[in-house]
TORTOR-205611 format. One line per 4 residues: for each residue x, y, z of N, C-alpha, C. Coordinates in nm, 3 decimals, decimal comma. Each point is the difference from the previous one (the first is absolute). Layout:
BEGIN
X:Y:Z:X:Y:Z:X:Y:Z  ...
END
This chain:
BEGIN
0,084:-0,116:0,000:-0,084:0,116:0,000:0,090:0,123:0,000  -0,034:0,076:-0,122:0,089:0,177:0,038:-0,096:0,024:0,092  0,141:0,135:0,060:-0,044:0,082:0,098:-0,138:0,064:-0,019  -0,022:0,051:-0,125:-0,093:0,104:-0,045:-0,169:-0,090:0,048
0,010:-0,143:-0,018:-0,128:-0,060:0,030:0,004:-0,029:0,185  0,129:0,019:0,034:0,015:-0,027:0,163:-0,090:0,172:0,038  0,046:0,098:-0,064:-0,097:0,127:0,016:-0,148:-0,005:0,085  -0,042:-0,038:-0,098:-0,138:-0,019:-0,001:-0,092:-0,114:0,127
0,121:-0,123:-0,022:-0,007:-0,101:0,128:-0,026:0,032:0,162  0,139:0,059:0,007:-0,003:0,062:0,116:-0,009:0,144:0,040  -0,080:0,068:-0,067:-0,018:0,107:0,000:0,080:0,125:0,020  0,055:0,004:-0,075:0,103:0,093:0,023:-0,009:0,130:-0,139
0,061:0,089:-0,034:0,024:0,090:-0,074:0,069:-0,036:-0,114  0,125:-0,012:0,006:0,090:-0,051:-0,107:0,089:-0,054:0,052  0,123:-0,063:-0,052:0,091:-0,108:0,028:0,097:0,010:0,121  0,006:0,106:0,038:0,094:0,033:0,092:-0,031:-0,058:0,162
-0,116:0,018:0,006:-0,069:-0,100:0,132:-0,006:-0,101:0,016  0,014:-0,068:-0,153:-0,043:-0,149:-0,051:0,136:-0,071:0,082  0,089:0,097:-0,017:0,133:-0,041:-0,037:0,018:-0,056:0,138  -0,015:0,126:0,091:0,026:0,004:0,164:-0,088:-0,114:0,075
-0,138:0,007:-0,095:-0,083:-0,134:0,059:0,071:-0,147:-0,027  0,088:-0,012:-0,104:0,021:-0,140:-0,023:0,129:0,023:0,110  0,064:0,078:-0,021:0,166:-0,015:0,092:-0,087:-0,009:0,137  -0,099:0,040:0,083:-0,066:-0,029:0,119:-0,009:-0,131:0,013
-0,044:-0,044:-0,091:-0,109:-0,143:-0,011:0,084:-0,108:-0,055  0,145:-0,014:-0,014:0,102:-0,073:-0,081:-0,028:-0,065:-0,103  -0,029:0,098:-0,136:-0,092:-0,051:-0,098:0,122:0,052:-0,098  0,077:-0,095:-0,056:0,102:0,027:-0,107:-0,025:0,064:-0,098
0,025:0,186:-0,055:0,000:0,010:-0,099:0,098:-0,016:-0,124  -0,013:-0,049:-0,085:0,088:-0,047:-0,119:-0,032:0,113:-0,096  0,133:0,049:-0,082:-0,018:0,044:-0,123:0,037:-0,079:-0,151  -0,067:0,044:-0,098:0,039:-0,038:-0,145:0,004:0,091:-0,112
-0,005:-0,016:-0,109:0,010:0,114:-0,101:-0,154:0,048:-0,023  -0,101:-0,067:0,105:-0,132:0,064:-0,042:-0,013:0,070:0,169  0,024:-0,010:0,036:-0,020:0,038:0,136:0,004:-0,058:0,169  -0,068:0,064:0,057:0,065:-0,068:0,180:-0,120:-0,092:-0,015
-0,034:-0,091:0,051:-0,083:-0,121:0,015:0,016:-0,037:0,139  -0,060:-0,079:0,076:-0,016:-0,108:0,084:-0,098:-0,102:-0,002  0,079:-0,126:0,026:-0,097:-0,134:0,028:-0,094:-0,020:0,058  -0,121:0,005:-0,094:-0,139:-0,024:0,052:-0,011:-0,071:0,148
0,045:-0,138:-0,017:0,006:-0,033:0,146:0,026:0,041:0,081  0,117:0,066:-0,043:0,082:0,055:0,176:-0,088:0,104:0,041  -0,049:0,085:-0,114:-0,081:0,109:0,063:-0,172:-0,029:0,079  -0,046:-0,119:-0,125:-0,121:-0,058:0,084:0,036:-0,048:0,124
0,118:-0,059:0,064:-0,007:-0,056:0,112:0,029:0,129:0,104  0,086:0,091:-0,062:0,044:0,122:0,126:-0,153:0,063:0,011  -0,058:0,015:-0,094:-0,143:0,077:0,012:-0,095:-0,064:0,099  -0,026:-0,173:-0,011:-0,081:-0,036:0,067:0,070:-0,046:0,129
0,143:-0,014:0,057:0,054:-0,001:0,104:-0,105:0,026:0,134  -0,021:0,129:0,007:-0,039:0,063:0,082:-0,158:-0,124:0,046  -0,080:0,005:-0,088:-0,152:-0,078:-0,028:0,079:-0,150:0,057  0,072:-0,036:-0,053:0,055:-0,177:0,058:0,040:0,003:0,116
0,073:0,115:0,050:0,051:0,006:0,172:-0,107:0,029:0,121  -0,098:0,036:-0,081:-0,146:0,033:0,048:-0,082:-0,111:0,043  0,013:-0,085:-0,137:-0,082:-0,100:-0,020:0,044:-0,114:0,114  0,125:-0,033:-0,011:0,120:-0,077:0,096:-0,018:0,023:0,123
-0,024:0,118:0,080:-0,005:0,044:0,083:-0,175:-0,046:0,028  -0,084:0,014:-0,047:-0,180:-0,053:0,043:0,003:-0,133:-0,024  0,104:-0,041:-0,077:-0,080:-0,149:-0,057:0,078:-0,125:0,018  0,098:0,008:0,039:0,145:-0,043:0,056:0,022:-0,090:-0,198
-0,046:-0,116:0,048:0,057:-0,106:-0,112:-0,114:0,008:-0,089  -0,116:0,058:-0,023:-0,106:-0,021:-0,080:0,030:0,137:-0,082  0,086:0,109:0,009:0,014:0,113:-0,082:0,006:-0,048:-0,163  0,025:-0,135:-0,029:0,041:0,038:-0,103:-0,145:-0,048:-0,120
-0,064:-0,028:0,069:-0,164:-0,003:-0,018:-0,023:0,117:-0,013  -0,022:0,087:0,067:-0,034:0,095:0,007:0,060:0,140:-0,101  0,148:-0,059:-0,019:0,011:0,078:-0,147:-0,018:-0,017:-0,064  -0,012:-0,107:-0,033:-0,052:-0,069:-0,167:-0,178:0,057:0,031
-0,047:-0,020:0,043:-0,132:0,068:0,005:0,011:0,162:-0,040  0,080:-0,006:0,080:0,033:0,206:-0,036:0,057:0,005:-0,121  0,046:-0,075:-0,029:0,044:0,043:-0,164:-0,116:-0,041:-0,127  -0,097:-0,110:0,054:-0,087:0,006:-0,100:-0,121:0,019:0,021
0,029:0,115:0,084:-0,175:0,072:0,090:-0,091:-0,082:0,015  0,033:-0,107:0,089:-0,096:-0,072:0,042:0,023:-0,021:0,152  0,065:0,112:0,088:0,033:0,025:0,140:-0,126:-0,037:0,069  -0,113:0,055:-0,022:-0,146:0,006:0,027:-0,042:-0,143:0,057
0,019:-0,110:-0,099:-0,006:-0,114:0,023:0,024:-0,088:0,071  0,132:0,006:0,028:0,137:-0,023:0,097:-0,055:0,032:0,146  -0,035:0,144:0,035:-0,037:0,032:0,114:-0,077:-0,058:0,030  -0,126:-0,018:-0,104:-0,133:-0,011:0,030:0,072:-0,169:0,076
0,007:-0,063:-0,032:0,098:-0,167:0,041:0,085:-0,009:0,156  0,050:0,145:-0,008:0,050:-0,067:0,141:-0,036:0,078:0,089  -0,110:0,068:-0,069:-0,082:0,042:0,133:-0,068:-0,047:0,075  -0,075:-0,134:-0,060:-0,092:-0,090:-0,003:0,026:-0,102:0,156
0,174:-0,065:-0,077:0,057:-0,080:0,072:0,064:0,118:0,194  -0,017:0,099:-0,033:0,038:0,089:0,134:-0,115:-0,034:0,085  -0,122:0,032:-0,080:-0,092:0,037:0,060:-0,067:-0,233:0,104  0,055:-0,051:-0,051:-0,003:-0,138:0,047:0,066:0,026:0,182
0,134:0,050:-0,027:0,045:-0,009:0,206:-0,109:0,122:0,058  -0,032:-0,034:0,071:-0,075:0,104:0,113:0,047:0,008:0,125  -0,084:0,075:0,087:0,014:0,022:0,124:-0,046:-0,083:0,028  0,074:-0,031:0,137:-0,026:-0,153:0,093:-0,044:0,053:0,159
-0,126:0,049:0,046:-0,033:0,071:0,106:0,082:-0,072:0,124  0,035:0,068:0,087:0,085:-0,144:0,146:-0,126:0,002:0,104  -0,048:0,124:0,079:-0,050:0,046:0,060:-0,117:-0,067:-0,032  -0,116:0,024:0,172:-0,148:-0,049:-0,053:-0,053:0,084:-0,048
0,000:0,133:0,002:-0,054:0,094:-0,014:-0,004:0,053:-0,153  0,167:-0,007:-0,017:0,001:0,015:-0,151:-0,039:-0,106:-0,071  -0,020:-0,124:0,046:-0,055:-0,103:-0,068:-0,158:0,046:-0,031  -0,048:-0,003:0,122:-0,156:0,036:-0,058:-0,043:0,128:-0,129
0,095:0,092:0,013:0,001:0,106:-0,060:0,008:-0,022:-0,154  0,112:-0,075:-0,012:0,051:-0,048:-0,142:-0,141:-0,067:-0,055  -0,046:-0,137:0,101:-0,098:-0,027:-0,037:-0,124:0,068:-0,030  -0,020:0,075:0,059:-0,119:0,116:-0,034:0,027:0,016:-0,138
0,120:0,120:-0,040:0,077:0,041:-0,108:-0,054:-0,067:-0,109  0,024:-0,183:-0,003:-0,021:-0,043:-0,120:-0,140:-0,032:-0,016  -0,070:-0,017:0,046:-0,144:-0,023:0,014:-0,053:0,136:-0,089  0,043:0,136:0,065:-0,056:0,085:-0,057:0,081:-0,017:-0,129
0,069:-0,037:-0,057:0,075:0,026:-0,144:-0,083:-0,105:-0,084  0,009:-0,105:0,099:-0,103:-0,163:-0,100:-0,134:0,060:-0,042
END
């Protein structure tokens, strides 16, 4: 990818930010007789870095579900799935008191 389409990517003005964003983000720029370029990959992965350390961090070992969903907008889905399985552990009342209570609770929900 030239710089000139990294522009537009990461929002920036013109190349000079582009530049400082990849030297931030250790994103190799290369030159040739057509111009400065960098490797699609390296830059897709420095870009979505941030979103995977995120993801890693909520989801421990299941993140990588969860990007592949994010990359083919079907995140929606995903959630909708392990929300399901959350919603299975509950509260376990100890007390009599909170026992009866809980029990009330679901009666009125049934």
């Amino acid at each position: 990818m030239y710089l000139t389409e990294l522009v537009a990517l990461i929002n920036r003005k013109d190349k000079r930010p582009v530049r400082t964003w990849c030297k931030k983000n250790n994103v190799t720029i290369f030159k040739d007789c057509s111009g400065e370029f960098v490797y699609r990959n390296d830059f897709e992965l420095a870009y979505d870095l941030p979103l995977i350390l995120n993801l890693k961090s909520k989801y421990g070992n299941d993140w990588e579900q969860y990007y592949q969903a994010y990359l083919q907008n079907t995140l929606h889905k995903i959630i909708d799935f392990k929300s399901d399985s959350k919603k299975q552990t509950s509260y376990k009342p100890k007390g009599s008191i909170s026992k009866k209570l809980f029990k009330d609770n679901i009666n009125e929900i049934a």
